[in-house]
N, C-alpha and C positions, 0 to 999 in steps of 0.2 A: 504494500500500500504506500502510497506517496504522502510525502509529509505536506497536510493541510493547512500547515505556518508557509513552509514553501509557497503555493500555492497563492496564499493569500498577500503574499510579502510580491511577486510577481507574477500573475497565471500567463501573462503573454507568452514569457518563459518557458514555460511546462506546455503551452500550446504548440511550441515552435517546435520545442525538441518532442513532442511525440509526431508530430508532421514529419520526421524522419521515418517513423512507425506509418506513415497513412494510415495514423489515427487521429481522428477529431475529435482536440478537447475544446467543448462550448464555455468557453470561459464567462459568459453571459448568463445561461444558466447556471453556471457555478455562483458567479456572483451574488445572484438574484436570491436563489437557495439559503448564502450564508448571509445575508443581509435578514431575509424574516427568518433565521434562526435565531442571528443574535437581537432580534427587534424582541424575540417572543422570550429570549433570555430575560434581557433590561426590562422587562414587563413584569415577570414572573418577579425579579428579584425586587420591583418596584411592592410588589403587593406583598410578598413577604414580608415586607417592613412597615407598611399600613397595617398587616393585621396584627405583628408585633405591638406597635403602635396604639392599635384599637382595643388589644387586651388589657391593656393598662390603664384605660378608660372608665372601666366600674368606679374605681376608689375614689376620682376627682369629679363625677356623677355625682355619689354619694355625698361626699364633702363640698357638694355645690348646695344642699339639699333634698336631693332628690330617694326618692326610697330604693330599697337596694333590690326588692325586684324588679324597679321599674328600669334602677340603670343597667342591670344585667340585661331585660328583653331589651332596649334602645341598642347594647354594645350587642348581643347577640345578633342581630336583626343586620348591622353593618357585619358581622365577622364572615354570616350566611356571603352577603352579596360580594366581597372580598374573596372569601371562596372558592364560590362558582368563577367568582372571573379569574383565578389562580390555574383553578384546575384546565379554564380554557389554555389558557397560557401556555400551562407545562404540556400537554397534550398536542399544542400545536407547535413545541419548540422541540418534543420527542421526534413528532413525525415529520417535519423537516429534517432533522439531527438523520432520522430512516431514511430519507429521500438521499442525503448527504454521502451517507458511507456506502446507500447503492450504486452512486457514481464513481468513487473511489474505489468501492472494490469491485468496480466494471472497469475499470483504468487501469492501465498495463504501466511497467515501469518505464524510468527517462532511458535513451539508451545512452552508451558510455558515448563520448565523444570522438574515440576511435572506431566506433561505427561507421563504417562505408552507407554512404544514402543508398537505395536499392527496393524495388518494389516486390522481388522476388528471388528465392535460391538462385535464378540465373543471375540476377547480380553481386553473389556473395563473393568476397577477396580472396583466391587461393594463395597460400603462405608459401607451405614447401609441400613438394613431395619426397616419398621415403620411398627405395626399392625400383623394383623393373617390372613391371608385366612378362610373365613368362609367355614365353613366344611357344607352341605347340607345334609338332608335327603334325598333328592332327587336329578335327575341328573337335573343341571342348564344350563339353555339357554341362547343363544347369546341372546346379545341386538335386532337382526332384526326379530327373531322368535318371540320374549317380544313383541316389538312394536308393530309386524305385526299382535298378534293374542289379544291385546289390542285395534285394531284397529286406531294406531293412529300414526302410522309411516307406510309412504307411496311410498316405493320406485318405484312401478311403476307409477306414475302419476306425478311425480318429473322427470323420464325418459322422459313421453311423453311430459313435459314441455320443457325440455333443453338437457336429454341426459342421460347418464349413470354418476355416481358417485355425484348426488346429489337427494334432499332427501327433504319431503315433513312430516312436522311436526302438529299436531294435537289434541286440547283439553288438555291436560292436560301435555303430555312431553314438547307442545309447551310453555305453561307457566310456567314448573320447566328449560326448557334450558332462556326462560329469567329471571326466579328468580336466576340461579345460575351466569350470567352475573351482576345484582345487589349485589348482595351476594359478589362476587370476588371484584367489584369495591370499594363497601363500608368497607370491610377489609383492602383493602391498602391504600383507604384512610383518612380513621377516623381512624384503629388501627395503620398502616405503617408509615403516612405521605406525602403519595405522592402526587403532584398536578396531578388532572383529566385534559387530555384534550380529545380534537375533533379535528380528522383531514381530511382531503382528504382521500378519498379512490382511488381518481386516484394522481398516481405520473409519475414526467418527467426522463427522462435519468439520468439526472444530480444524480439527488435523490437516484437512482438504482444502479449507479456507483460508489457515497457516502459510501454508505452501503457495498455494495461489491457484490451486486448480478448481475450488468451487470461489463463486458462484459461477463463473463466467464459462466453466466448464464438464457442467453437469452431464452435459448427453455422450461424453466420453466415458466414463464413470459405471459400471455395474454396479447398481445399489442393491442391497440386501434388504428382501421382503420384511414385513414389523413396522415398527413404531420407534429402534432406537437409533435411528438413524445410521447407521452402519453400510460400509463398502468395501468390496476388494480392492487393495493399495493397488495403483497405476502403475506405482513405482518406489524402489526404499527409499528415494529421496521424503517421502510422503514420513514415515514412522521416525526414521531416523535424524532427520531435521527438527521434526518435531520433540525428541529430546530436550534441547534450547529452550521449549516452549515456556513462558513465565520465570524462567531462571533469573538471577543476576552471577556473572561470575566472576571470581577473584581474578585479579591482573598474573596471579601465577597460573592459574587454568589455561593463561589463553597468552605464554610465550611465544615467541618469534611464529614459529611455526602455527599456533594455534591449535587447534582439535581436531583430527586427522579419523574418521571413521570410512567402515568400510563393509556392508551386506551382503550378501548371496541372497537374493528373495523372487519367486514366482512374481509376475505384472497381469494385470489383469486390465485391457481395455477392448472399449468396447468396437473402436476404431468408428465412431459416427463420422461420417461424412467422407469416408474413404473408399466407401464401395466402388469398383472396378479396378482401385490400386495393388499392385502385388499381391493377387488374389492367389496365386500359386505360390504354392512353396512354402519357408517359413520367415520370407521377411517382414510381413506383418499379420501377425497372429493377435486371437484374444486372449493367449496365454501363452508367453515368454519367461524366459528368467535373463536377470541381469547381477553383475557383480557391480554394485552403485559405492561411488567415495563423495562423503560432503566434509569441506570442511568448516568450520566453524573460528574465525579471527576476528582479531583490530580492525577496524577500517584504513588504516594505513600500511595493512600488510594484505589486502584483499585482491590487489592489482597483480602481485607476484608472487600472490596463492592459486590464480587462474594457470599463470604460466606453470607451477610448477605441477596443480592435479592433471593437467591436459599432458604435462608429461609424465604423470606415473602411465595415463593409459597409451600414450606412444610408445612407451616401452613395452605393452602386451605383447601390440603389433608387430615391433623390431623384432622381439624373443619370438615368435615366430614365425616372422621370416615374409612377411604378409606386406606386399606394397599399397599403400596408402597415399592421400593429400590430406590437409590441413588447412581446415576455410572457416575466414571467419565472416559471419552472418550479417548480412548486410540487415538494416532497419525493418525493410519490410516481411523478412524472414525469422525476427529473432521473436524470440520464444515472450508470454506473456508476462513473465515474473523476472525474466535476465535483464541484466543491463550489457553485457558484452557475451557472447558464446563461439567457442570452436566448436565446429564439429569435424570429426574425422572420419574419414570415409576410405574405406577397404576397397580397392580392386576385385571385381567380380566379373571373371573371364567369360560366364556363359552369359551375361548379364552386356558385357563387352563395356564396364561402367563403374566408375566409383559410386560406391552406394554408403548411405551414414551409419557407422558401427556405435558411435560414443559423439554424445554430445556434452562438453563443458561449460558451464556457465557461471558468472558472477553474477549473482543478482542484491551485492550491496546489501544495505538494510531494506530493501524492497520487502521482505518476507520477515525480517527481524519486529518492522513494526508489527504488522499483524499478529505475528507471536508472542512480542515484547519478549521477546530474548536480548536481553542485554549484558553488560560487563561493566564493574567498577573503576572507571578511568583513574588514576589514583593521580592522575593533577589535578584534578577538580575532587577526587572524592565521590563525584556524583554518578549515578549508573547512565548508561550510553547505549543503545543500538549498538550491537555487533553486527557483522558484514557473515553470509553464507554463502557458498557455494554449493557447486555438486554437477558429476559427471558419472558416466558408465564406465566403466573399466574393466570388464566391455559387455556390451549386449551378448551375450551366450550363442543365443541361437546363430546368429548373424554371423558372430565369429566360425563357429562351425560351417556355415555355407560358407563361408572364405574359403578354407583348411581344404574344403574337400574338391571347392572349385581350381582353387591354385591348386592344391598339391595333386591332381588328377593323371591319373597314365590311362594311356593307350588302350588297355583290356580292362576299362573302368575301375579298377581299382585306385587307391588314393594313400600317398606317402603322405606319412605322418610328422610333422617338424620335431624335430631332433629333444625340444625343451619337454616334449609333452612323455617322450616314451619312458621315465621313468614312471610317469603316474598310471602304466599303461604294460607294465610288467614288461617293459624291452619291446613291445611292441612296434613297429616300424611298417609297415602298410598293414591296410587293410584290402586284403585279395578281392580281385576284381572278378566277376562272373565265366 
């Protein structure tokens, strides 16, 4: 959520730089909002102090002469009509105050200044690339022709199970998509530093709202049937961020480095508005797993905490052997809670295409407010918004259609990168039909 001092201190400001985003903020409406908010404020707090005022009225009634039931029904009779016009007041300063924060958290973040203008992925900055597209003697197959004729990817039986866009794994891809889940985990955190957790896979409103994915992003979202408002996480960023939530933390919590965490958790979306996109295969499912890193810092160490999680998960990539670019998001592609994001995108030979494995983001206090996650700045003393992050390191599935598209031979079988065959019992192809 954007700060509403900002805001009011310049909206032209906040108007311009989301016109990077082609989003329109009506700073007119804005205005107009907070103008009979704070009208219905100074009202409110007007008549709290006449009825203050009017209570103290009986005694000098009395001591005027007057008999003390008659100054009580006189003072009673003003305290009634003080009242009623309090309760309008507060009523109409609440539901302005409602109308307020459903703009704001309808309102995406500022982006960074190093944001490229841009209306689309097609005008996102590419950085560097990593690696070489392996050149084939022969013409190379998607990943679902591989599995399917390996026999060990099953998209129709994963249909008759649940549906379309998930997927039924088998023998041998099922034990390299969980060796590359250990594989991820164990690089950030025995080489990275990151503390492993475990969380919920279901999360509440609150949690959703935190993050930034409700309200604006409801119809992505599988909600769970009931009354307690419950859903399956999109993503760990959702539980694991939410840790933060309502804290203050000490300046020793949150060293150079700051809070480094790191999940393996099931995603669950719904994918609205994506129908006819990568409807084959498994690059976009309603159930993925991803290994998610957020960190949690200072705001003055938030700019060269992006650089450094974008590179725990180029290092996935390197370790195995997987050619990649590195683009960063122009305005009208970036995400609605980021202020600046890389995404990194894996070469996919059957695809003949970089396609996005891990997206990295700073998104500032954008999310801190909402959560009021803060830290004790000990020059001031006084508690702060801290700055979060959070990237894939790396989408699981995804990475696996890499492996099997680059690493692919001739008689469909598929060499395995050298880092994973420990976890993999010496393993080193997987034989082709």
């Amino acid at each position: 959520m954007l700060d509403i001092k900002a805001i009011r201190h310049d909206p032209q400001r906040i108007a311009k730089a989301l016109s990077k985003r082609s989003v329109l903020f009506d700073v007119a409406q804005f205005e107009a909002l907070d103008a009979r908010r704070k009208d219905a404020d100074v009202r409110a707090q007007g008549l709290l102090a006449e009825r203050k005022a009017a209570s103290k009225k009986i005694g000098e009634l009395v001591a005027s002469g007057r008999s003390v039931d008659d100054a009580k029904a006189e003072v009673e009779q003003v305290l009634a009509k003080i009242s009623a016009e309090l309760e309008a007041a507060t009523e109409e300063a609440s539901g302005v105050q409602s109308q307020l924060d459903e703009l704001l958290l309808g309102t995406p973040n500022l982006p960074d200044d190093k944001v490229p203008h841009g209306a689309s992925e097609a005008d996102n900055a590419e950085v560097l690339r990593w690696g070489t597209p392996t050149q084939f003697s022969f013409a190379p197959k998607d990943h679902v022709d591989l599995g399917e004729a390996l026999g060990q990817m099953d998209m129709e039986a994963a249909g008759q199970i649940a549906g379309s866009r998930f997927s039924v794994l088998r023998g041998d891809l099922a034990r390299l998509h969980r060796a590359l889940i250990q594989f991820m985990l164990d690089c950030h955190t025995i080489e990275h530093g990151y503390t492993e957790l475990y969380v919920p896979y279901i999360v509440n409103e609150a949690s959703l709202t935190g993050t930034g994915q409700l309200p604006k992003f409801a119809e992505d979202l599988f909600k769970l049937e009931g009354d307690q408002g419950f859903y399956l996480a999109p993503t760990a960023e959702v539980p694991v961020t939410n840790i933060a939530r309502g804290r203050i933390y000490e300046p020793a919590d949150l060293a150079e480095e700051g809070i480094r965490y790191v999940a393996h958790t099931p995603c669950f979306r719904s994918e609205a508005g994506s129908y006819g996109r990568d409807t084959r295969g498994l690059i976009r499912q309603h159930q993925f797993e991803k290994v998610e890193l957020v960190h949690i810092v200072r705001p003055e160490h938030s700019e060269a905490a992006l650089e450094t999680l974008t590179g725990h998960a180029e290092a996935i990539l390197q370790a195995l052997e997987l050619p990649y670019r590195k683009v960063m998001l122009c305005g009208g592609d970036l995400g609605f809670s980021a202020a600046m994001t890389y995404d990194l995108e894996v070469w996919l030979p059957g695809q003949e295409a970089y396609r996005e494995i891990s997206s990295c983001s700073n998104f500032g206090d954008f999310q801190a407010r909402r959560l009021q996650a803060r830290w004790r700045n000990p020059s001031t003393g006084k508690p702060e918004l801290v700055h979060t992050l959070n990237g894939s390191g790396l989408a699981v599935g995804r990475t696996l259609v890499a492996i099997m598209e680059n690493g692919q031979n001739a008689d469909g079988g598929i060499t395995l990168p050298e880092v994973l065959r420990p976890y993999l019992k010496g393993q080193s192809t997987i034989e082709g039909s």
